[in-house]
C-alpha positions as CSV (number, residue, x, y, z in Angstrom):
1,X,114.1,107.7,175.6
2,X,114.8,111.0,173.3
3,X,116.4,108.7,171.3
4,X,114.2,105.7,170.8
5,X,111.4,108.8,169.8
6,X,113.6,110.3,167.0
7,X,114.0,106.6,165.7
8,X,110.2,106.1,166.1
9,X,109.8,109.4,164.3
10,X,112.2,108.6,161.5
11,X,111.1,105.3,160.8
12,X,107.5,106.3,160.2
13,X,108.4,109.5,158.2
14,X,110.4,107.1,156.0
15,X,107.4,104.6,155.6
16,X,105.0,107.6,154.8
17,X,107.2,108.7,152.1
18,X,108.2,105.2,151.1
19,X,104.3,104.4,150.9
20,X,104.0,107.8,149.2
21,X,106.5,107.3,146.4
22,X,104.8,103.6,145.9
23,X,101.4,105.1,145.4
24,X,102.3,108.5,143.8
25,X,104.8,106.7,141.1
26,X,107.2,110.1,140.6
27,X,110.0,110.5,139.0
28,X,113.4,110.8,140.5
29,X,113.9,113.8,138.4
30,X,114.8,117.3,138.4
31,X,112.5,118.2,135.3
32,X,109.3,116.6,137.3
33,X,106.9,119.0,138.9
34,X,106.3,115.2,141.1
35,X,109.5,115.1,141.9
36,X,109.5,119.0,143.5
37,X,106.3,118.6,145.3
38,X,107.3,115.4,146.7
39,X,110.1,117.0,148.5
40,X,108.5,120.0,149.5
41,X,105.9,117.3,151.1
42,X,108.8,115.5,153.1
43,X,110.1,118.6,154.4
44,X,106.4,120.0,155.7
45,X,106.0,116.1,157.4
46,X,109.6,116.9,158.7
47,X,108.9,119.9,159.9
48,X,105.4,118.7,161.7
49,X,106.8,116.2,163.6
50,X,109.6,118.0,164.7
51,X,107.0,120.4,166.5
52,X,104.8,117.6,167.6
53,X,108.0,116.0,169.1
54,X,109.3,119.3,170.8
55,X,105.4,120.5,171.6
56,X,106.1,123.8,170.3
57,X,103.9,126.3,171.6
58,X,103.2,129.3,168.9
59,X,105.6,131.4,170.5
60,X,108.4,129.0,170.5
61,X,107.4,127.7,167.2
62,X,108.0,131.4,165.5
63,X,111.8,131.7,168.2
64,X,112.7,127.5,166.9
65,X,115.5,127.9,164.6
66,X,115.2,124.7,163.9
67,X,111.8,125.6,162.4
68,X,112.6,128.7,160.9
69,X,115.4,126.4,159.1
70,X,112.8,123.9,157.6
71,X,110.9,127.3,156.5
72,X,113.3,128.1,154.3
73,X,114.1,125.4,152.8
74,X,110.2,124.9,152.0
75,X,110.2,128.6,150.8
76,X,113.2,128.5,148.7
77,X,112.2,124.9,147.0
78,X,109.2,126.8,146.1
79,X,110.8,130.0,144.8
80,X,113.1,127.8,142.5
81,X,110.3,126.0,141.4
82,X,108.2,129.0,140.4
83,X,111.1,130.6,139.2
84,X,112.1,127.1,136.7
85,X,108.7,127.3,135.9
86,X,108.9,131.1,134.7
87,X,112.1,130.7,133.1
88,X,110.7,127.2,130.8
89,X,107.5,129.2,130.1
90,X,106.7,130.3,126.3
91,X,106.4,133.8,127.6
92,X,110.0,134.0,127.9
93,X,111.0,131.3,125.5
94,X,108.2,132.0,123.0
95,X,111.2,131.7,119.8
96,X,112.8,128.4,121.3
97,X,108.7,127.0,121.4
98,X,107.7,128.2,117.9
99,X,110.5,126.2,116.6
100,X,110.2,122.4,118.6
101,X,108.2,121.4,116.0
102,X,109.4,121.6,112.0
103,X,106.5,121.3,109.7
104,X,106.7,121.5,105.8
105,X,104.0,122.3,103.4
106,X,102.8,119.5,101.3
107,X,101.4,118.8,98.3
108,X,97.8,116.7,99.6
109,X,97.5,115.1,96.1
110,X,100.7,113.8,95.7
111,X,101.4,112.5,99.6
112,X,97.4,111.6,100.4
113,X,96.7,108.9,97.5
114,X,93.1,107.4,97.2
115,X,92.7,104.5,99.7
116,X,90.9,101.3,98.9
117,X,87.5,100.9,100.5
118,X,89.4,98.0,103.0
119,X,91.8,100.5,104.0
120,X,89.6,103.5,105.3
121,X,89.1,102.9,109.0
122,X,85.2,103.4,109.2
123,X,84.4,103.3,112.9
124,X,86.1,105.6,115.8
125,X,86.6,104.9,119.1
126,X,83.2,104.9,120.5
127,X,82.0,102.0,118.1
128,X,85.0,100.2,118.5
129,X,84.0,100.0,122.1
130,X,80.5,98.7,121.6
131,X,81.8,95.9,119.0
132,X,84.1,95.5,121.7
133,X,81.4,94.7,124.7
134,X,79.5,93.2,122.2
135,X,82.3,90.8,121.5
136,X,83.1,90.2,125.2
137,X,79.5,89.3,126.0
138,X,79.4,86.6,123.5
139,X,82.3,84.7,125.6
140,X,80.9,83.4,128.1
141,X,83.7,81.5,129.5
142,X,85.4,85.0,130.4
143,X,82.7,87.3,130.8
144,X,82.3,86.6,134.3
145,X,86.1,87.1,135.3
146,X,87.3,89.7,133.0
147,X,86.1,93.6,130.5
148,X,87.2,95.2,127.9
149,X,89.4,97.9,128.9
150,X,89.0,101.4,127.8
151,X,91.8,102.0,125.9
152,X,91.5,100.8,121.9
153,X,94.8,102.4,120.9
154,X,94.5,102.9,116.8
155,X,97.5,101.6,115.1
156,X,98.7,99.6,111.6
157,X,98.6,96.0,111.9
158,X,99.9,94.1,108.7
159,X,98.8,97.0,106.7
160,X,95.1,97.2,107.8
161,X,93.7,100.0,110.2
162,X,93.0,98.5,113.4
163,X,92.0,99.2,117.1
164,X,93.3,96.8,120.0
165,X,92.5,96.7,123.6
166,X,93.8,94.1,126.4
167,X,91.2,92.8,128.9
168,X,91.4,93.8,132.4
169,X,90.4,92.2,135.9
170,X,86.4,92.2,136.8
171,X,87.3,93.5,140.0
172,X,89.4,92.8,143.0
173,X,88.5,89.3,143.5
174,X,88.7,88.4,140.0
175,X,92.4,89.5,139.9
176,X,93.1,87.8,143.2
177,X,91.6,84.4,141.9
178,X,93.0,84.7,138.0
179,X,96.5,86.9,138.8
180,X,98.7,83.5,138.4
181,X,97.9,83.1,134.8
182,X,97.1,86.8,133.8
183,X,95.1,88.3,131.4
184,X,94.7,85.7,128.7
185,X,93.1,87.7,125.1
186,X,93.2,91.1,124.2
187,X,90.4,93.0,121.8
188,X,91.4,93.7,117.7
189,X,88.7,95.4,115.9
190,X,89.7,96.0,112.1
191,X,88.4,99.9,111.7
192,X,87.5,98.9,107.6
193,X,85.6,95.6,107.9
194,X,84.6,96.2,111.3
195,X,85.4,93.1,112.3
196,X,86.1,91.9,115.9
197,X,88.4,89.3,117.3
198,X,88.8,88.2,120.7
199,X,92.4,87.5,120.3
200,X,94.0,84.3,123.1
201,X,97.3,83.8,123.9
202,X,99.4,80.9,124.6
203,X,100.4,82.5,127.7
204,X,98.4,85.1,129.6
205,X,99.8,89.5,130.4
206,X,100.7,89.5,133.4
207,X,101.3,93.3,133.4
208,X,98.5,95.9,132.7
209,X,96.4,98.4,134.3
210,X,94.3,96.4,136.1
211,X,97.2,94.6,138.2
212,X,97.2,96.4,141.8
213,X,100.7,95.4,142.8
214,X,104.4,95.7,141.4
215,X,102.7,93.7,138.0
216,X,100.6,96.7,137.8
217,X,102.4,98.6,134.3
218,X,102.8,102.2,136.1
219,X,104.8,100.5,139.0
220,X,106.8,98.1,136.6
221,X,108.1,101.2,134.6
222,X,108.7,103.4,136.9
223,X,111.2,100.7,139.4
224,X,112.6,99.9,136.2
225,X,113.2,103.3,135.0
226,X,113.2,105.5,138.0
227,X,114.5,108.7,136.2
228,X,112.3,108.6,133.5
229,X,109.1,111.0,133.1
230,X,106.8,108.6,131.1
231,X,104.1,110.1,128.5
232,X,100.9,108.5,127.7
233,X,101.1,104.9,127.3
234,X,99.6,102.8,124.6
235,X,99.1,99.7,124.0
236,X,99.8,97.8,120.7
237,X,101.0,94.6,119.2
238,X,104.2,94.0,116.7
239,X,103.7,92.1,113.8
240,X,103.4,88.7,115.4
241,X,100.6,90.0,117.3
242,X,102.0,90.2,120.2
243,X,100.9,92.3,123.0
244,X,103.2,95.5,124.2
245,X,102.9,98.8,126.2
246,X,104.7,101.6,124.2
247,X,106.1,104.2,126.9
248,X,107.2,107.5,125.2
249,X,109.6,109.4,128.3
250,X,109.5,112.7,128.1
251,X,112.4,115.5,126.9
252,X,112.9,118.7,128.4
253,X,114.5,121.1,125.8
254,X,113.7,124.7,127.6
255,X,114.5,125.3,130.9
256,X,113.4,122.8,133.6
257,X,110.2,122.2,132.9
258,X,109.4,123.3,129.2
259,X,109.3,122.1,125.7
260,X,108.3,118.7,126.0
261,X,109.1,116.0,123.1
262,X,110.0,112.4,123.2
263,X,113.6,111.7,123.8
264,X,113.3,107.3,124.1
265,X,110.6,104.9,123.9
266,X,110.3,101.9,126.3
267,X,108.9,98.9,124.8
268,X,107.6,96.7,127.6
269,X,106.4,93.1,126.8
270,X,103.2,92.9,128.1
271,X,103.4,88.9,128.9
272,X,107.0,89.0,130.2
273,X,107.6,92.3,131.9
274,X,110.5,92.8,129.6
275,X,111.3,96.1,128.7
276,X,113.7,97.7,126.1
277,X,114.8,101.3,125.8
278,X,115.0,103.0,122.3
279,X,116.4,106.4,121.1
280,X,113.5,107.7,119.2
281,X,115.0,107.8,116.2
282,X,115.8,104.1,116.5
283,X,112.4,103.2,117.6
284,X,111.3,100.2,115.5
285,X,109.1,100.8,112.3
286,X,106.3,98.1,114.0
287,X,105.6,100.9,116.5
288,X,102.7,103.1,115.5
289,X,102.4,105.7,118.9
290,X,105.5,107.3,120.0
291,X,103.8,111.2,120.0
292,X,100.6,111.1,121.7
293,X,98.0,113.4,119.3
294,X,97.5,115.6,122.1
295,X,101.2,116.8,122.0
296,X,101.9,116.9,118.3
297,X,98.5,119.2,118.8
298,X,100.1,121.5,121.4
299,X,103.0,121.7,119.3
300,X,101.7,122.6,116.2
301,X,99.7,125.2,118.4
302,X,103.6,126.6,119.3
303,X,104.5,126.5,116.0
304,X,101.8,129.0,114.7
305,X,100.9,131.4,117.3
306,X,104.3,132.0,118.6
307,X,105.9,133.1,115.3
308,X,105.9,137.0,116.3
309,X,106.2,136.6,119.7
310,X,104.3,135.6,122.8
311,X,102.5,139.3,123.5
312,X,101.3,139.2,119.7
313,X,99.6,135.4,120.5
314,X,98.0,137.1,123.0
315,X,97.1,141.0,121.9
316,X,96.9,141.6,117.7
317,X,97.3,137.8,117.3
318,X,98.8,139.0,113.7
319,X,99.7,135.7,111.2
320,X,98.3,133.4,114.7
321,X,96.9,129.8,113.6
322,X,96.0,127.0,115.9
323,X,94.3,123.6,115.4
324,X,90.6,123.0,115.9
325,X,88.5,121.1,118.3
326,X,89.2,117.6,117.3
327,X,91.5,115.3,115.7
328,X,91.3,111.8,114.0
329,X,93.6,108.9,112.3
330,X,95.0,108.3,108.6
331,X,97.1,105.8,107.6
332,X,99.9,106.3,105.6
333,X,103.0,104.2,104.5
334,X,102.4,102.2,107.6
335,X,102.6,104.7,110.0
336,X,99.2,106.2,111.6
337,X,99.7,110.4,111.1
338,X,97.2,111.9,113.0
339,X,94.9,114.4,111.0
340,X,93.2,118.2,112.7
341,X,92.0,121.0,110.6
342,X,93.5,124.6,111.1
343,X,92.2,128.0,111.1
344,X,93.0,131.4,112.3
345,X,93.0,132.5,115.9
346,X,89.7,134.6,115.4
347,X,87.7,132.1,115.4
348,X,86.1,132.0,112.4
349,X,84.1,129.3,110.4
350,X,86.5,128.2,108.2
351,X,89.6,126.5,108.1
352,X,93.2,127.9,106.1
353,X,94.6,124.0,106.4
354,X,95.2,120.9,107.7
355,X,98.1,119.3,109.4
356,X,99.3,116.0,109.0
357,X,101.7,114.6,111.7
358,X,103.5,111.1,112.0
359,X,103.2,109.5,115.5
360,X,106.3,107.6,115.1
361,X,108.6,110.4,114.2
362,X,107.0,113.9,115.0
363,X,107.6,114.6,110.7
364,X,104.8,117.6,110.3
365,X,103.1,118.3,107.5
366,X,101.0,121.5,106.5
367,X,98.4,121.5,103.8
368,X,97.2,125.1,102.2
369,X,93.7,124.6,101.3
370,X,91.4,126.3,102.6
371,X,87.6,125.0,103.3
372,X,85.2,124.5,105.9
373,X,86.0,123.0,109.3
374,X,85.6,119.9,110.9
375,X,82.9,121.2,112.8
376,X,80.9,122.6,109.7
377,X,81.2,119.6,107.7
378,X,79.7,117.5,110.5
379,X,76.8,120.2,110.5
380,X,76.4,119.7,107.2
381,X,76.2,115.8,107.1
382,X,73.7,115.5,109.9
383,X,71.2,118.5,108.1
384,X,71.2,115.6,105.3
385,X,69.7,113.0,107.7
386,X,68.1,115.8,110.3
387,X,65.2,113.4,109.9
388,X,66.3,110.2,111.4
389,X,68.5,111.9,113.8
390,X,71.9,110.6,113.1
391,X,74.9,112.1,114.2
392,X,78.5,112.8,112.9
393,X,81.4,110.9,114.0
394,X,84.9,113.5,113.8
395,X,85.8,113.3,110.0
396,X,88.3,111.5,108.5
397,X,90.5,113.4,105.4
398,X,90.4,111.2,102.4
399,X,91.6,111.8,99.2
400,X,88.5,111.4,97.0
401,X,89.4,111.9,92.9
402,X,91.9,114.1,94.1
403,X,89.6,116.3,96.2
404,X,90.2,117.2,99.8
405,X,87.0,115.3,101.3
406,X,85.9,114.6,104.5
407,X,84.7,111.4,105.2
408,X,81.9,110.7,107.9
409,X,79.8,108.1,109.5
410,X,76.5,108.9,110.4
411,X,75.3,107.0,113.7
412,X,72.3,106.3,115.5
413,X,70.9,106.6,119.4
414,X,72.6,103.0,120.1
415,X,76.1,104.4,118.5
416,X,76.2,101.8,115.4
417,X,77.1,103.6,112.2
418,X,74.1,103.3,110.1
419,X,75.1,105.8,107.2
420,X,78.2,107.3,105.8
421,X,78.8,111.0,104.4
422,X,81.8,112.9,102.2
423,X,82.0,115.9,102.3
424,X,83.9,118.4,99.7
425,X,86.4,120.6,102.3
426,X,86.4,123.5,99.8
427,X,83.1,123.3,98.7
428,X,81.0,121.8,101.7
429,X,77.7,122.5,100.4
430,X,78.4,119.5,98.4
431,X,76.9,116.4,100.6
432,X,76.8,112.7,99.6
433,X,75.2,110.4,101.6
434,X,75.1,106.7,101.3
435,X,74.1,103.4,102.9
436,X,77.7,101.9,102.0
437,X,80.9,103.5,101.5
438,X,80.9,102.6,98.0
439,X,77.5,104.0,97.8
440,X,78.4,107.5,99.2
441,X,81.3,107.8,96.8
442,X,79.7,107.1,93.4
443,X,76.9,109.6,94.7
444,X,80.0,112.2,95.6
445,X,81.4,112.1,92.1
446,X,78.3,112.5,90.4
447,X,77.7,116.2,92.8
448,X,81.2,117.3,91.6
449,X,80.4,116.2,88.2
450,X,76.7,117.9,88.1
451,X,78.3,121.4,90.4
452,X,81.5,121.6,88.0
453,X,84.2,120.7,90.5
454,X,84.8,117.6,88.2
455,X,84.9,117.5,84.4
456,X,84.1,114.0,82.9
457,X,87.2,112.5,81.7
458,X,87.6,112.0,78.1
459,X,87.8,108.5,77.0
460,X,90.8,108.2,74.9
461,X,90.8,104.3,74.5
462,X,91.7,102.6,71.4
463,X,88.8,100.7,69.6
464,X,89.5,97.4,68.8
465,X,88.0,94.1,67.2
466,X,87.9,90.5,67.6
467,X,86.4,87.7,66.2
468,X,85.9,84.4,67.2
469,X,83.0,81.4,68.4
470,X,81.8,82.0,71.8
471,X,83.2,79.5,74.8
472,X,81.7,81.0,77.6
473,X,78.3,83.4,78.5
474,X,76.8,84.3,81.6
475,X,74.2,87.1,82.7
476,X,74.2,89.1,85.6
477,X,72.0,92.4,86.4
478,X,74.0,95.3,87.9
479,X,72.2,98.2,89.0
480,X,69.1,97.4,87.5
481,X,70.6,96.4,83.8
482,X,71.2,93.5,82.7
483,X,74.7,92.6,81.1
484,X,76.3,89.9,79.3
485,X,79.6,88.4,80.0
486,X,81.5,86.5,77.1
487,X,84.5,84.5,76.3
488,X,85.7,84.2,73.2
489,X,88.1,81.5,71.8
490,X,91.7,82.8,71.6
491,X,91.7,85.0,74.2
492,X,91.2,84.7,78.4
493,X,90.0,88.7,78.1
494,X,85.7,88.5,79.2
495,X,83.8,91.0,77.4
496,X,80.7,93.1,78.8
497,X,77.6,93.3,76.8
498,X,75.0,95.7,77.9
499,X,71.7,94.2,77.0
500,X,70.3,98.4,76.8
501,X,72.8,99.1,74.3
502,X,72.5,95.3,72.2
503,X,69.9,93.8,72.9
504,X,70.6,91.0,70.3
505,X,73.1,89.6,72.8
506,X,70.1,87.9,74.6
507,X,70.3,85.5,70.9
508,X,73.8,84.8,71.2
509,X,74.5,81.0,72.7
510,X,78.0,78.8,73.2
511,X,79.4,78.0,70.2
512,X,78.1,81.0,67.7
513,X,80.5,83.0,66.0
514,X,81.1,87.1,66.5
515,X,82.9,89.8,66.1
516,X,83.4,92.8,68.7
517,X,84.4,96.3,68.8
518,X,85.6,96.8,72.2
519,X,87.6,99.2,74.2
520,X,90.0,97.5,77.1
521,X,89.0,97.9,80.9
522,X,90.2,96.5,84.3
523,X,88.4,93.6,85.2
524,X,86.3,93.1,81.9
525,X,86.4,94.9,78.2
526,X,83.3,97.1,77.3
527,X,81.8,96.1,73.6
528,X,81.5,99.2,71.6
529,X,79.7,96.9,68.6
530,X,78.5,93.3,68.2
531,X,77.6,91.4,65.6
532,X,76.4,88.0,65.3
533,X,77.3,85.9,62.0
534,X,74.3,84.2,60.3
535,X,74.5,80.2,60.3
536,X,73.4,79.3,56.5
């Protein structure tokens, strides 16, 4: 009878741990705090159902060896743990923590060049999920059965800043009635056009977050990798467009349970369940997220407070700089770096620099110039539109005529941008505001022009002439002037006329014959001189 109880007892400890460990998802791993408290919590359920099965009274529970045997174990797991924590702490390892992370100064006019207006990702997250909703509410053959999820990971796709998102299950009857074909689209929001595609596949993901069994992407990665202690995962799409979950597993380099990197990357296919493990350094280009922002963040914050030790970060704080509250996305060489100001650990208004850092290979970058901070330029933007109540989206660092800028959208109560801002970093009493982004920039240059920051560039074009009958003439009013636009035979160049400067272009007609002064531009040359030969 003893027997059959110990069984009984056995067999349900093992289903509570098994259901445990199914739930739980930890790592089979001496570097996981999981994996230490999950067998500190066997022993305890051990150790209570040994008492319940002997009845042990308080008095024999204190004389059971037996108990006093399952105490120490409990106690000396716990000891060691503390202990490995200790040990892998920056208080004793503050030199091995200052240097996980090795960041180079840069030069921000050389490695930041000017973006085209299609290139600068415009919206942040929370927009992208309202287009999102708004996207999902116009199909109405899904809408009842599956959402958006919450994720919109920010990556490069075919060289154009975009966020995607897969959809998830309604609820639970919605994944029981739909599981067999799985999630059939996933959200892409281009961040510069802000324009939103609900994107469906030939065959539906049948593993994401919303799955509640061993489809379910937690419980996939961790049977298929027991050992590994995953990071944040994100979910992207190669250059094919299709759908992935990138898994950055975590590396240990001080102690047991300190200075976390990335050692490999697990590339799951979100359709098939297949999964591939990279080195990091082999980790294909396609793959935008490796370094979560959070932790290239945390270790920048190693890098410049623990330089002198951990007591200084803490006590004189001498030569101590850390990140501010905040960090956004720029994309560069198609890889997404992620951009945060920093400043000194006093807390002051202004930042010393910015940090660049590439999410794909951890490569850091530092930036000397010294300005106002994220937080200050936002101020700033929103004082320009204090009236209609608009407020500031994090900036974005852009390189603006070679000046450090920050660039803002200004949004309303319902969260759609509505107005953009740059601000100068160095100078952030200088505001521009505009209803486009073309708009805001033209206003921009003309503050750094009219406050001196700018000089205006000399024109060192050469003059030159042609003459010839006119093939081709069309008008066309830009800003309020009206302009000209000439052929001339002999030449494909088209010539710009401004009707302010000559107004006896309004006589010229197909066929007359001229002569130009003109100096050469991009799209079309700008006449210096015209004059218009007399027919006899």
């Amino acid at each position: 009878m003893k027997g059959k109880k110990k069984f009984l007892i056995a067999i349900i400890v093992v289903l509570l741990a098994g259901l445990y460990y199914y739930i739980s998802l930890p790592a089979i791993n001496i570097h996981s705090s999981d994996t230490w408290f999950f067998v500190i919590v066997i022993f305890i359920v051990l150790a209570v159902c040994y008492a319940m099965r002997k009845r042990l009274g308080r008095g024999e529970f204190r004389q059971s060896k037996v108990m006093k045997g399952f105490g120490i174990i409990i106690l000396g797991l716990g000891i060691i743990y503390l202990i490995g924590s200790l040990l892998s702490s920056p208080i004793v390892n503050a030199r091995k923590y200052q240097k996980l992370l090795t960041v180079e100064e840069g030069e921000f006019t050389e490695d930041v060049e000017e973006l085209s207006f299609d290139k600068i990702p415009l919206l942040d997250k929370d927009t992208a999920e309202i287009l999102g909703d708004r996207k999902m509410g116009s199909m109405v053959d899904m809408v009842s059965q599956f959402e958006v999820d919450d994720i919109y990971s920010q990556i490069n796709y075919q060289d154009n800043p975009v966020r995607v998102s897969p959809l998830k299950y309604a609820n639970l009857i919605k994944w029981f009635t739909n599981r067999s074909n799985g999630i059939p689209a996933y959200i892409r929001i281009n961040m510069a056009t802000q324009t939103t595609e609900l994107v469906k596949l030939d065959e539906g993901m049948k593993y994401t977050t919303s799955e509640h069994l061993n489809r379910n992407i937690y419980r996939h990665l961790r049977f298929a990798h027991p050992t590994y202690i995953y990071g944040d995962l994100s979910f992207e799409i190669d250059d094919k467009g299709v759908p992935y979950w990138i898994a950055p597993v975590k590396k240990f380099n001080i102690g047991l349970f300190g200075g976390e990197t990335v050692g490999k990357v697990v590339l799951c296919n979100a359709i098939t369940g297949e999964t591939k493990t990279y080195d990091i350094e082999d980790v294909p280009q396609w793959v935008d997220r490796a370094y979560s922002a959070d932790l290239l963040v945390q270790l920048f914050d190693y890098y410049g407070t623990l330089k002198h030790g951990f007591l200084n970060s803490v006590l004189s704080q001498k030569d101590c700089l850390e990140t501010t509250d905040g960090y956004n996305y720029l994309a560069l060489d198609d890889d997404v770096w992620m951009y945060t100001g920093v400043t000194s650990v006093n807390g002051d208004q202004s930042n010393v620099g910015f940090v660049l850092s590439n999410q794909r290979t951890m490569e850091t970058k530092y930036y000397k110039v010294e300005g106002a901070t994220e937080a200050s330029a936002m101020s700033s933007a929103e004082g320009q539109v204090q009236n209609l109540g608009y407020v500031a989206t994090f900036p974005l660092l852009l390189n603006i005529s070679d000046e450090p800028t920050y660039f803002i959208a200004l949004k309303d109560d319902a969260g759609l941008v509505k107005k953009y801002a740059m601000v100068n970093v160095q100078k952030y009493q200088i505001v521009a505001i505009g209803d486009s982004v073309s708009q805001c920039e033209e206003n921009y240059l003309e503050l750094l022009l009219s406050n001196g920051v700018k000089q205006v560039e000399e024109d060192t074009r050469e003059v030159k002439t042609i003459q010839g009958k006119i093939t081709k003439i069309a008008q066309a009013v830009l800003e309020g002037t009206s302009h000209y636009y000439i052929m001339v035979e002999g030449s494909d160049d088209i010539f710009d006329v401004s009707v302010v400067d000559y107004i006896d272009v309004v006589r010229c007609e197909t066929g007359q014959e001229i002569t130009m002064e003109y100096k050469e531009g991009d799209k079309a040359n700008t006449v210096m001189s015209l004059e218009i030969k007399e027919e006899k």
